[in-house]
Structure formats: structure tokens, C-alpha cells
BATIDREN-297545 format. One record per residue: residue number from 1; residue in three letters; x, y, z of N, C-alpha, C in turn. Coordinates in steps of 0.1 Angstrom, whole numbers. Layout:
BEGIN
 num residuo  n_xx  n_yy  n_zz ca_xx ca_yy ca_zz  c_xx  c_yy  c_zz
 NUM     ala     X     Y     Z     X     Y     Z     X     Y     Z
...
END
This chain:
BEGIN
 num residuo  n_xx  n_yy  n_zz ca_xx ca_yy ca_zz  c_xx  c_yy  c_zz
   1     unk   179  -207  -224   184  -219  -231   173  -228  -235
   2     unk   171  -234  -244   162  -244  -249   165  -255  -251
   3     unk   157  -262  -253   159  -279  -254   167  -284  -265
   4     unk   169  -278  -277   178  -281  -290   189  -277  -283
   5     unk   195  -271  -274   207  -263  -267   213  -276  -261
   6     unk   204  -278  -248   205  -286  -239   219  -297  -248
   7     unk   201  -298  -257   208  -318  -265   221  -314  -269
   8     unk   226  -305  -275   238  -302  -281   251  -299  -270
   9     unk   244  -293  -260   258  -288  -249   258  -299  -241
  10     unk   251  -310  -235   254  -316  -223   247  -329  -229
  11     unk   242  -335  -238   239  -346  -240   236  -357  -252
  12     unk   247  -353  -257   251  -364  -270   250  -377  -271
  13     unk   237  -378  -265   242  -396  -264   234  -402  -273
  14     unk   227  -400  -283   218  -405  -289   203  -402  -290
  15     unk   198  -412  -298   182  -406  -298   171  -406  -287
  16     unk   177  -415  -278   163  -418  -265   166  -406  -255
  17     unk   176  -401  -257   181  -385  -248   175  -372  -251
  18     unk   173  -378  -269   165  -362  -271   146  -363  -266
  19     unk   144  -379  -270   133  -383  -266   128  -377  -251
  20     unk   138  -380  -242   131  -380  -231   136  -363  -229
  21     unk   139  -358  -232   142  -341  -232   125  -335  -234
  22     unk   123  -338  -246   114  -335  -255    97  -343  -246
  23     unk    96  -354  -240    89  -358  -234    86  -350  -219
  24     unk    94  -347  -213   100  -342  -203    94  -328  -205
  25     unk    98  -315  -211    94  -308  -209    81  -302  -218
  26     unk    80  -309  -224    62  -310  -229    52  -317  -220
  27     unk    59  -323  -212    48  -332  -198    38  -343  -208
  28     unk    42  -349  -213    37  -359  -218    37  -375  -211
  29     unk    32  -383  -218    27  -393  -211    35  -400  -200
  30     unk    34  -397  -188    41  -407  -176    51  -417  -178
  31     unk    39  -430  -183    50  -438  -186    57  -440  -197
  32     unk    57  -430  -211    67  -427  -219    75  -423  -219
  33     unk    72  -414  -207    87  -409  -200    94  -414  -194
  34     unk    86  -426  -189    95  -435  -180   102  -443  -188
  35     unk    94  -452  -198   104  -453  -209   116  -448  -213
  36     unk   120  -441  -215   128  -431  -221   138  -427  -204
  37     unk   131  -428  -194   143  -421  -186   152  -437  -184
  38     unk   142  -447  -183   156  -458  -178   165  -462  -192
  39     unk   163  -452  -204   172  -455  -215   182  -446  -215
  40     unk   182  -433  -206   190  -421  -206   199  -422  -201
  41     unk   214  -417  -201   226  -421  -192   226  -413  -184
  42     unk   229  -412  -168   225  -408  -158   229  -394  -157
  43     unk   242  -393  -163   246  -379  -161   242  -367  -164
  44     unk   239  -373  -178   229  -364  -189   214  -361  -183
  45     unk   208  -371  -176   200  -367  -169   198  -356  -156
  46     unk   208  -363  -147   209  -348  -137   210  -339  -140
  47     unk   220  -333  -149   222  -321  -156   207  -313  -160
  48     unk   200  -321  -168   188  -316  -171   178  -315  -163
  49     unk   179  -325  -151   169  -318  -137   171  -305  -133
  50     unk   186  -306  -131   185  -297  -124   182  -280  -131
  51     unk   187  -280  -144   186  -272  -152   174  -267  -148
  52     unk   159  -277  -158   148  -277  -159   142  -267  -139
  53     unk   147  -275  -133   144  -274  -117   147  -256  -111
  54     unk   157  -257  -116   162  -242  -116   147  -230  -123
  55     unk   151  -235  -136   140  -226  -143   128  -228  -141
  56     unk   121  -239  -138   109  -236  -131   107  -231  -123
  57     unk   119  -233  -110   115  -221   -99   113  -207  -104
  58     unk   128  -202  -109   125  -189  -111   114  -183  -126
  59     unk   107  -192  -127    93  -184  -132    86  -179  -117
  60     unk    88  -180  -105    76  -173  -102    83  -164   -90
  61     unk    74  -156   -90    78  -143   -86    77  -142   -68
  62     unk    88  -141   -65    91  -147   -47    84  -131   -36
  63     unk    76  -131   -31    73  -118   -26    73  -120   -10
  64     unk    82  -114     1    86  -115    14    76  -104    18
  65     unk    61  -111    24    53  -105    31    60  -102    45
  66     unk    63   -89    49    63   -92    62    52   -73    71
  67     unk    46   -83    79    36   -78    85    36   -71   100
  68     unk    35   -62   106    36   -61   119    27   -68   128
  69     unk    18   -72   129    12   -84   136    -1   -85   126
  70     unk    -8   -97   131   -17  -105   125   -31   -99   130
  71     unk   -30   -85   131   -47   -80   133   -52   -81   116
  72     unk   -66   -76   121   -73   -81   108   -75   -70    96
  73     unk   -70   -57   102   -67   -48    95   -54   -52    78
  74     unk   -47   -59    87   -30   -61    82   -36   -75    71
  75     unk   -47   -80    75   -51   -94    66   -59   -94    55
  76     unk   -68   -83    58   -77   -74    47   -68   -70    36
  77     unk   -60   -61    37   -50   -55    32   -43   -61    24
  78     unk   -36   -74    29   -31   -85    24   -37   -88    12
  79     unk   -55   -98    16   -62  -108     5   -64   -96    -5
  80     unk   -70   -86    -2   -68   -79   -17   -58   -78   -25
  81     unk   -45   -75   -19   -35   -70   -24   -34   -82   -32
  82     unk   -30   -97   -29   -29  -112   -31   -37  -110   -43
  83     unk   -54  -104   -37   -64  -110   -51   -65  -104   -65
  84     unk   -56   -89   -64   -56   -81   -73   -39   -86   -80
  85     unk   -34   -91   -72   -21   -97   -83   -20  -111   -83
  86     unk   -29  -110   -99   -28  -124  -100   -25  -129  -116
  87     unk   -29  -126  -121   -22  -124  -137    -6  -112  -137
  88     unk     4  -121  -144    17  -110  -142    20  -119  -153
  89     unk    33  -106  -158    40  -107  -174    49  -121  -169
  90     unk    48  -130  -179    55  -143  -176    72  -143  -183
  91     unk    77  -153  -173    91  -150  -175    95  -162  -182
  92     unk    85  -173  -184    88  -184  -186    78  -192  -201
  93     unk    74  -180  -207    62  -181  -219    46  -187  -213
  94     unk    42  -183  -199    29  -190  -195    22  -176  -197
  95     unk     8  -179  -198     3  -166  -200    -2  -160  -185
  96     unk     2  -170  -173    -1  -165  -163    13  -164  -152
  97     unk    14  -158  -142    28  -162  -136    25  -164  -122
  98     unk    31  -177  -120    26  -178  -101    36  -171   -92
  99     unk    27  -167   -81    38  -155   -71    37  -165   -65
 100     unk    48  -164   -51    48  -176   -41    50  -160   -27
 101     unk    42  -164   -17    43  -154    -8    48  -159     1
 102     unk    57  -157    13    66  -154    24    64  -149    33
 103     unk    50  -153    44    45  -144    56    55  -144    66
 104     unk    59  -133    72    69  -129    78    57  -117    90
 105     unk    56  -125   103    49  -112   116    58  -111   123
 106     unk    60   -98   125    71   -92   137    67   -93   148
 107     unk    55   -93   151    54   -99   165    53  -111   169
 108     unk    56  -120   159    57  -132   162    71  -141   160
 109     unk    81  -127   157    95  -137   159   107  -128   168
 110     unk   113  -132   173   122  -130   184   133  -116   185
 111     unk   136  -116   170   145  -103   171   146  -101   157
 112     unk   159   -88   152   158   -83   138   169   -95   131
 113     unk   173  -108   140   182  -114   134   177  -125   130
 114     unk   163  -126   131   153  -140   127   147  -133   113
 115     unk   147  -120   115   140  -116   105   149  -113    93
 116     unk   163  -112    91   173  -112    87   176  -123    79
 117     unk   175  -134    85   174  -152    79   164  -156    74
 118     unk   152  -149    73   143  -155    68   138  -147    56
 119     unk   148  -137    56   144  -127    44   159  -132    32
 120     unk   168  -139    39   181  -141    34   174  -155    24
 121     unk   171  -162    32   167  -177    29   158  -175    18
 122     unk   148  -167    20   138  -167     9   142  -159    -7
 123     unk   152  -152    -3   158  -144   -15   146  -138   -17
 124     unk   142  -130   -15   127  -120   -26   130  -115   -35
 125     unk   119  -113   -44   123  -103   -54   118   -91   -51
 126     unk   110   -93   -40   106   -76   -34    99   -82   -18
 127     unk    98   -67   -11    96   -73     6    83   -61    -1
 128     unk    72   -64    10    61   -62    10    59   -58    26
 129     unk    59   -43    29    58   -45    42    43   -36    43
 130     unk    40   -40    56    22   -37    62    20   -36    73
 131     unk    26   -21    79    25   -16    94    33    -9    89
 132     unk    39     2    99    48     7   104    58     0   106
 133     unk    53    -3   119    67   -18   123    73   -22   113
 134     unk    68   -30   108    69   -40    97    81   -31    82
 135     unk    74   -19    83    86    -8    75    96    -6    82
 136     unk    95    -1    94   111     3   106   118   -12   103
 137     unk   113   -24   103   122   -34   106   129   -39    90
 138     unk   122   -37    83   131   -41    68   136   -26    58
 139     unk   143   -19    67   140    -4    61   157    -9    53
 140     unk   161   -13    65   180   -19    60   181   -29    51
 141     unk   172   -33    47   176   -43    34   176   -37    20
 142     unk   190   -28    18   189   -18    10   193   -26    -8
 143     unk   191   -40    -6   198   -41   -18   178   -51   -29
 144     unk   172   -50   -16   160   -58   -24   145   -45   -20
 145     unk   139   -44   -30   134   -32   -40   119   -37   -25
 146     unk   117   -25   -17   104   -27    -9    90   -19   -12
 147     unk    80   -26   -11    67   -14   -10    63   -16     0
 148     unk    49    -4     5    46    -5    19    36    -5    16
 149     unk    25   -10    27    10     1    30     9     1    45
 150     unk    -5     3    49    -9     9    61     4     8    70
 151     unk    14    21    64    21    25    75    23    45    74
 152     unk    17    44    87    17    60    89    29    64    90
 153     unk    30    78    84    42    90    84    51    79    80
 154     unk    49    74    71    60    64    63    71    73    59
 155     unk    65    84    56    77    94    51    88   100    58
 156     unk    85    95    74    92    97    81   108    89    83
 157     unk    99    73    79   111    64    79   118    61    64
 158     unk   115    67    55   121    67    41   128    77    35
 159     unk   127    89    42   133    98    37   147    97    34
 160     unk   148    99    19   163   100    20   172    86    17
 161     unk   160    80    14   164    63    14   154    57     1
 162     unk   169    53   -12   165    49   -23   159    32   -25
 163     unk   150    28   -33   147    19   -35   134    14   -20
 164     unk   124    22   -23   115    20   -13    98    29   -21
 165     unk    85    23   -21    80    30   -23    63    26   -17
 166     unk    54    27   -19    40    25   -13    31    34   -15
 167     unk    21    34    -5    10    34    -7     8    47     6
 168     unk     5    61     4     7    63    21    -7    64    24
 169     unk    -9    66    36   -23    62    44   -32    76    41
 170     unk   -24    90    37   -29   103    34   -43    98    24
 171     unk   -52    99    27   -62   103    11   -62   112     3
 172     unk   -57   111    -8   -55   122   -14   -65   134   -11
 173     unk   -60   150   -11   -69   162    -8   -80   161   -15
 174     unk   -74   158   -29   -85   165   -41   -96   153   -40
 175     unk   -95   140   -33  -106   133   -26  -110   137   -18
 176     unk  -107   143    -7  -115   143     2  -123   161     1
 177     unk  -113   167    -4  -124   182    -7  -139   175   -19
 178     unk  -134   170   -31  -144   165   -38  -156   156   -30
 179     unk  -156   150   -14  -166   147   -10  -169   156    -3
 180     unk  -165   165     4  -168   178     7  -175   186    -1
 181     unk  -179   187   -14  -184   190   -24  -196   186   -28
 182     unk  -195   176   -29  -208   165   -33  -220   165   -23
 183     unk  -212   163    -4  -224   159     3  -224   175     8
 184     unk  -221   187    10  -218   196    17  -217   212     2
 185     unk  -226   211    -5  -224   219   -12  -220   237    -8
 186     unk  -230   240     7  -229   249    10  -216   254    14
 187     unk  -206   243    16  -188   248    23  -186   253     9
 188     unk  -181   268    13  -170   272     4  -154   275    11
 189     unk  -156   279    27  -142   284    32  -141   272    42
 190     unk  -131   266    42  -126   254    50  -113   260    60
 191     unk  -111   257    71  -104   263    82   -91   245    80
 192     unk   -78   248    83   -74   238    86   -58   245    94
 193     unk   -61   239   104   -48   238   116   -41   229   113
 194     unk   -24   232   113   -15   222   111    -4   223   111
 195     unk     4   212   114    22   214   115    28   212   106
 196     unk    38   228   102    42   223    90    54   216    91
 197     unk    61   210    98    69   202    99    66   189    89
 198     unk    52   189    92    46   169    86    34   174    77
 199     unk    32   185    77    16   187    64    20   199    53
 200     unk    32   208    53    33   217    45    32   206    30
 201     unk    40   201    24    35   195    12    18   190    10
 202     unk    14   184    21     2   181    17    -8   194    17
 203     unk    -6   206    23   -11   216    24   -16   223    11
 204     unk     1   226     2     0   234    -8   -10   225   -18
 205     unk    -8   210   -18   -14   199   -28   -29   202   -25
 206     unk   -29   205   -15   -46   207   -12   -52   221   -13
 207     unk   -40   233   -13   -47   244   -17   -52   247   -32
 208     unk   -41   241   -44   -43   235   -58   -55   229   -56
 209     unk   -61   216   -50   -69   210   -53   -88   217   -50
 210     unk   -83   227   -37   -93   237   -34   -96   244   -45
 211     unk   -87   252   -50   -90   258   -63   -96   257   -77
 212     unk   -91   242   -73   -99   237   -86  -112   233   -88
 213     unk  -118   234   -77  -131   229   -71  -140   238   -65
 214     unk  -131   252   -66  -141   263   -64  -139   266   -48
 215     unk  -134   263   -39  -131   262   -28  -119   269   -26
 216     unk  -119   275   -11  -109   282    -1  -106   277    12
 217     unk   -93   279    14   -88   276    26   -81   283    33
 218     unk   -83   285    49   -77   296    54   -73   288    62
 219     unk   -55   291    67   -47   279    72   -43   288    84
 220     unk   -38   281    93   -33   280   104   -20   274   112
 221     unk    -7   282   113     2   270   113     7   267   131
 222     unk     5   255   137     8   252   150    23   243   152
 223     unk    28   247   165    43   239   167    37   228   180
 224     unk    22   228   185    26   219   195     8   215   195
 225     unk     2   206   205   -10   205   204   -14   214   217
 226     unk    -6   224   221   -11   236   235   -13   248   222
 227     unk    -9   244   212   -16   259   203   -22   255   195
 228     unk   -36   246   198   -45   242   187   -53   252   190
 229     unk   -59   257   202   -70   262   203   -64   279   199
 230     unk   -51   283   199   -49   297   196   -50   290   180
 231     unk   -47   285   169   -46   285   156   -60   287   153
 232     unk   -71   279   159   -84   279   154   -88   290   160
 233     unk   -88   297   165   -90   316   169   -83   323   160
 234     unk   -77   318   152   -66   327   140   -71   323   125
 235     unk   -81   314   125   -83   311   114   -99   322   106
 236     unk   -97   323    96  -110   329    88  -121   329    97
 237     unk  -131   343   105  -145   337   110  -154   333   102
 238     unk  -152   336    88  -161   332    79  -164   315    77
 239     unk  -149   305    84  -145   293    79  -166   282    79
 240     unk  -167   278    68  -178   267    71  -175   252    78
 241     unk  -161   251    76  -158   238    78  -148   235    88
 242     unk  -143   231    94  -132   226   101  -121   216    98
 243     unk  -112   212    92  -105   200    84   -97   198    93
 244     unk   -98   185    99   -87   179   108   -79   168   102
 245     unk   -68   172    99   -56   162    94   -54   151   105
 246     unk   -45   142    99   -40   132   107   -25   133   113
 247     unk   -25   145   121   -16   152   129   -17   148   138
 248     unk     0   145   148     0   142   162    -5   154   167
 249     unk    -3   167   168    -9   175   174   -25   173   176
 250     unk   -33   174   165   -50   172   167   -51   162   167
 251     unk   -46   147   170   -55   138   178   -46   134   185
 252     unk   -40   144   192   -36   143   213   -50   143   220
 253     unk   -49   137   228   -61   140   239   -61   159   241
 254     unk   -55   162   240   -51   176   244   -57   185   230
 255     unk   -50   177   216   -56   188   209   -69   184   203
 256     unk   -74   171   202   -86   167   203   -97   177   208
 257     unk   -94   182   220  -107   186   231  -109   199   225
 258     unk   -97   206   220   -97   217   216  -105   224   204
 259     unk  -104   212   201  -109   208   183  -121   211   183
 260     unk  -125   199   190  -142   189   189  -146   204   197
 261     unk  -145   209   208  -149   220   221  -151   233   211
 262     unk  -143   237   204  -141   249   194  -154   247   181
 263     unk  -154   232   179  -163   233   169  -179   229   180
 264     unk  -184   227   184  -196   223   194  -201   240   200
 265     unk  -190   250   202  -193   263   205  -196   272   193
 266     unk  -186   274   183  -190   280   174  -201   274   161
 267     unk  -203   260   163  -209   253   160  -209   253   145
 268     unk  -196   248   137  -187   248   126  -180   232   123
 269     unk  -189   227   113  -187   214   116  -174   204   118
 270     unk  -172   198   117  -154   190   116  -153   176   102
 271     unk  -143   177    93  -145   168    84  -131   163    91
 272     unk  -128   148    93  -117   140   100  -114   130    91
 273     unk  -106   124    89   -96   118    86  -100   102    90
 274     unk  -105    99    97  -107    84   107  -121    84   109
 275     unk  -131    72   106  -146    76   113  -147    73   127
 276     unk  -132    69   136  -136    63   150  -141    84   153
 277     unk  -136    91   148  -141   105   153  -148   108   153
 278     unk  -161   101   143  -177   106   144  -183   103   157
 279     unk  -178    98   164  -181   101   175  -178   105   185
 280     unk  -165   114   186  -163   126   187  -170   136   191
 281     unk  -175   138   177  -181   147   178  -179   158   155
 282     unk  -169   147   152  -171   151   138  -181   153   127
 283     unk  -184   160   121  -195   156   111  -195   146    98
 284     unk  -182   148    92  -177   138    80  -166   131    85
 285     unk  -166   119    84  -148   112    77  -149   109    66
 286     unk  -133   108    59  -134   105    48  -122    99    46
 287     unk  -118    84    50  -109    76    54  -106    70    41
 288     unk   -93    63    43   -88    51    33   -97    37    30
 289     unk   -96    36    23  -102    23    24   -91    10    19
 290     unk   -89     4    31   -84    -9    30   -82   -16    21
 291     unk   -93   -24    16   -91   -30     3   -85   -23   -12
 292     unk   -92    -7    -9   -87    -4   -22   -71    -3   -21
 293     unk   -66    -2    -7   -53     6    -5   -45   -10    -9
 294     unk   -49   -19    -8   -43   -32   -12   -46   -34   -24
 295     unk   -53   -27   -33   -49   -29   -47   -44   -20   -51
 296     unk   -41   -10   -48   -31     1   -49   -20    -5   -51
 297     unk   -16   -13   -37    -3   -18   -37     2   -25   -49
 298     unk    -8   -32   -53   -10   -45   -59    -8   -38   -76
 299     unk   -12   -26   -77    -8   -19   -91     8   -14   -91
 300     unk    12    -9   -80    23    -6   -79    34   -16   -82
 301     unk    32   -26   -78    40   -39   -77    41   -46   -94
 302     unk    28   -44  -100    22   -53  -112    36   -43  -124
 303     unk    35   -30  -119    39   -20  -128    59   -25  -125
 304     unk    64   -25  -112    78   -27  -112    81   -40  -118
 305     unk    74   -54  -119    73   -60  -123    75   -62  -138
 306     unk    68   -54  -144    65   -53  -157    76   -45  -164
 307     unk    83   -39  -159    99   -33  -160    98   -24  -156
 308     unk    93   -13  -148    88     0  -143   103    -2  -138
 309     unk   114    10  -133   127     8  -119   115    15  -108
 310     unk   119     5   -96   114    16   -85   115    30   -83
 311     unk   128    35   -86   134    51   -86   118    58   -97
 312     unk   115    53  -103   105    59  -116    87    59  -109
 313     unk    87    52   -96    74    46   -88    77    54   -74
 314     unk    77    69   -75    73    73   -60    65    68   -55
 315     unk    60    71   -38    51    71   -31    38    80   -37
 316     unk    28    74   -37    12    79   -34     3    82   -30
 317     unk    -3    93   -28   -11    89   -18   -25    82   -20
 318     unk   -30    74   -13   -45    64   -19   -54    78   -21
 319     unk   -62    70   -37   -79    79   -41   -88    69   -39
 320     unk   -82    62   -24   -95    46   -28   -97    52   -15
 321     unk  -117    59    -9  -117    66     3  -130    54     4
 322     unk  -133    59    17  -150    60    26  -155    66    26
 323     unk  -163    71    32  -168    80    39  -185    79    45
 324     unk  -183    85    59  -194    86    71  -195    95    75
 325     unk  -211    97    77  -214   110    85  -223   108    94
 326     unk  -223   115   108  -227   119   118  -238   128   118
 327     unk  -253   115   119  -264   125   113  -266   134   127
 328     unk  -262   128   137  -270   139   149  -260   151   147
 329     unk  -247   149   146  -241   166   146  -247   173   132
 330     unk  -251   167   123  -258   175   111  -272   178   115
 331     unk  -281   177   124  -291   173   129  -288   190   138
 332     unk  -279   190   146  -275   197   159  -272   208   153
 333     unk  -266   215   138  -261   222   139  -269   230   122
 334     unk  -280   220   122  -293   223   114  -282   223    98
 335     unk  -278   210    94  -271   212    84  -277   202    69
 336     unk  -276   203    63  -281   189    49  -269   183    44
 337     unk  -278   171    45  -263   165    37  -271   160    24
 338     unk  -260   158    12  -264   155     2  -264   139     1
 339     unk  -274   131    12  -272   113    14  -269   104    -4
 340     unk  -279   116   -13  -278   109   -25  -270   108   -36
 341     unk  -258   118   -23  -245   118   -37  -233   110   -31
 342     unk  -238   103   -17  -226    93    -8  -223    79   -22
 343     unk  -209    78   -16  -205    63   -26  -215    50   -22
END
């Protein structure tokens, strides 16, 4: 509705009405507004506060951060995410649109019925969740549109459940084989142990991506972390490489030893998922990277916004990586790395 509207539906009173209409929402001079309001008849005025009051709010875009606690992993994550949405399609003719955020820590409030009222009160136009936790606890708010990040096996808590989508922690394969490529030209046959319960999709996505890169994979499929060390006895002798997923099975203490023990004997390097493993005993990680995974988010969000339906915005997995390597195990096992093709 516009201000020729206004004057006509709710305030007929004369010329100093359209004055201060017209003063009012062009933000012009103070006290010519002031002028003009002690000329206005009062009714006609509230009406247009509140109108105006209304619509200003809803230009800006209400986003219900809610976080599993305040480590600094969860705040990183955040300021990117924040710094990468910051120009958005305007609802209100500005060329810019201000978001207003809604920090919400689960470890910092008492039960799921604080968290309930404070997601009620703020109305969102989307929840923003960042943990695990933080996904389990707003998974039931099935009627306002959520995205996620750094929450592992998110797919576990979504399945099957519309109007939810993010960022998952997986690095995409065809990233992490493609740094396998670059620093490690000599891998052609990659060995990878895994449960297909939680890695068959990522499996086939990564035998496609092997292929396309010139590369082989010889797989191995385990039901517990007591048959890590029979899968890696079953896999190709030929394997150059070792690929450890981000499986509960291989980083149990249990299947860990089996891992790192099997590669230190046959002396077959290990590319992992996490760099806390380079010392381990891994050779490569080739992790997420935080910041980028918060602009990830922050594209995902820019796009629903812009009219995208969530249902049209599956889950992703991040191409925003790291990566480290472990010069003494490349050192130990007489290997080269390509240092001049690292990001």
C-alpha cells in the first residue's frame, strides 16, 4: 500500500495530513514534521504509525541463530556466514536489506520449552542451526524453513523430514581425490574401508569421481570397528593409499589402531578426513573449512530468500577444503609431496 492509498483510505482530513504523510515517509526535515504532526488529527495519525511501523519491520529479514554452545568453532562459522549475507533482494525498494539475528545457545538455556518461546516470540523467517545439538533441538519446528552446518551425520536427523536443508560436514570426494591428485601424483589405487549403512551413497559419488580423475578404488565393506583390520586384509595389495572416512567405526579407539597399525606395517599411507590425525600417524587431511562452510550456508540462505522453495535446495556437501600433511610420515615412508601444488 502507498502513501496516495493511505491519504484516501484512512485520512481525509485535509492538506496538512497529506503533508505530514509525505514528510514522514521521505524523512525530511524534523521540525517540518513536527509542524505538520501537531496539525494532524490524532486518529489519522496512529493509524499511519502503526501502518508505517509494521512495514518497516517486516523489511528485514528475522534469522533464529540457534547454536549448540559458544565454542569458537560455532562463532567462526557464524561471522562468516553473517559476513557473506549481507546484500539481499529488498522487500521494501532499498537496494540493501537488513537481517536482524536471534542468538539462541543450547547450552545456555534450561530445557526444549525455553527454546520453544524464544523461537515463538521471535517469529523467524528461517532457524539457522550450528551443531548437532542445535539441529536435534529445532528439528520439530516443522512449520519454519531450517538450514544447518557443522552438524555431523545430519542425515541421520533429517531423514525423511521436509523443509530442512544445509551444509554437510562430508567434503565433497571429487575434492578430496582431486588433492590426492595434485600433491600425490604417484596414487592411482586408493583402498577405503567402510559402513555401508552411513557411506554407500558417498561411496558410489566417489567411485564416479575416481573415474573421472583417472583413479581406482578398491572397497571394503565393515559392520563393526572389530572388522577394520579383516576389511583392510581384503582390500587390493596393490592399494597406494589408504582413505579413512569419517566413520564411527574408523575413529573408535579400536578401529583407529587398526588403521594407523596396518598402515605403519605395510607402510601405505593414510589420507583422513580431520588434521587432528596427522598425528596419528596420517599422511594427508583434507578437512572442511569453516569459513568457507559458513558461506556456503550463507549462499544457500541468499538463494531461498530470493524465491528458491527449500524442497528445490537439498543438502550439500562443502567444496570449501584444507589441507595438511605429515612431512615425517612422508619422510618415513620415502614419499614426495607435490608442496607446490598445496592451496
Amino acid at each position: 500500500m502507498n502513501v496516495a492509498m493511505l491519504e484516501n483510505r484512512f485520512c481525509r482530513y485535509g492538506k496538512e495530513t497529506r503533508l505530514f504523510l509525505r514528510c514522514f515517509t521521505q524523512q525530511r526535515n524534523f521540525k517540518t514534521l513536527l509542524f505538520h504532526l501537531k496539525r494532524t488529527y490524532g486518529f489519522c495519525l496512529i493509524l499511519v504509525l502503526v501502518f508505517l511501523s509494521i512495514t518497516r519491520q517486516s523489511c528485514a529479514v528475522e534469522i533464529a541463530v540457534v547454536q549448540s554452545s559458544a565454542l569458537k568453532p560455532y562463532k567462526t562459522a557464524l561471522t562468516s556466514f553473517q559476513e557473506a549475507l549481507t546484500r539481499l533482494p529488498s522487500r521494501c525498494g532499498k537496494s540493501i536489506q537488513p537481517v536482524q539475528y536471534h542468538n539462541i545457545i543450547i547450552s545456555d538455556i534450561s530445557g526444549p520449552d525455553v527454546l520453544s518461546r524464544e523461537i515463538i516470540r521471535h517469529n523467524p523467517d528461517l532457524i539457522l542451526a550450528i551443531g548437532r545439538k542445535a539441529l536435534a533441538a529445532v528439528i520439530n519446528f516443522t512449520d519454519i524453513p531450517i538450514f544447518y552446518m557443522l552438524a555431523p551425520n545430519a542425515a541421520g536427523l533429517t531423514k525423511g523430514r521436509a523443509g530442512i536443508t544445509g551444509i554437510d560436514m562430508d567434503v565433497a570426494p571429487e575434492i578430496q581425490l582431486a588433492a590426492v591428485k595434485r600433491l600425490l601424483p604417484q596414487v592411482k589405487l586408493i583402498g577405503v574401508v567402510y559402513n555401508p549403512a552411513q557411506r554407500a551413497t558417498f561411496i558410489r559419488e566417489a567411485e564416479r569421481a575416481a573415474r573421472g580423475l583417472g583413479l581406482s578404488l578398491s572397497v571394503s565393506l565393515i559392520h563393526s570397528d572389530r572388522e577394520v583390520l579383516r576389511g583392510l586384509k581384503a582390500l587390493d595389495p596393490q592399494v597406494d593409499l589408504l582413505w579413512m572416512l569419517p566413520d564411527v567405526y574408523l575413529f573408535s579407539p579400536m578401529g583407529r589402531e587398526a588403521l594407523f597399525v596396518f598402515s605403519l606395517e605395510r607402510k601405505i599411507p593414510v589420507m583422513t578426513f580431520a588434521p587432528k590425525y596427522l598425528k596419528s600417524g596420517a599422511l594427508l587431511a583434507v578437512a572442511f573449512d569453516i569459513k568457507g562452510m559458513g558461506k556456503e550456508a550463507a549462499g544457500l540462505v541468499r538463494r531461498f530468500l530470493n524465491g528458491t522453495p527449500i524442497s528445490e535446495l537439498p543438502p550439500v556437501k562443502t567444496r570449501q577444503a584444507i589441507t595438511g600433511v605429515n612431512k615425517k610420515i612422508a619422510d618415513r615412508f620415502g614419499l614426495k609431496i607435490n608442496h607446490g601444488d598445496m592451496p
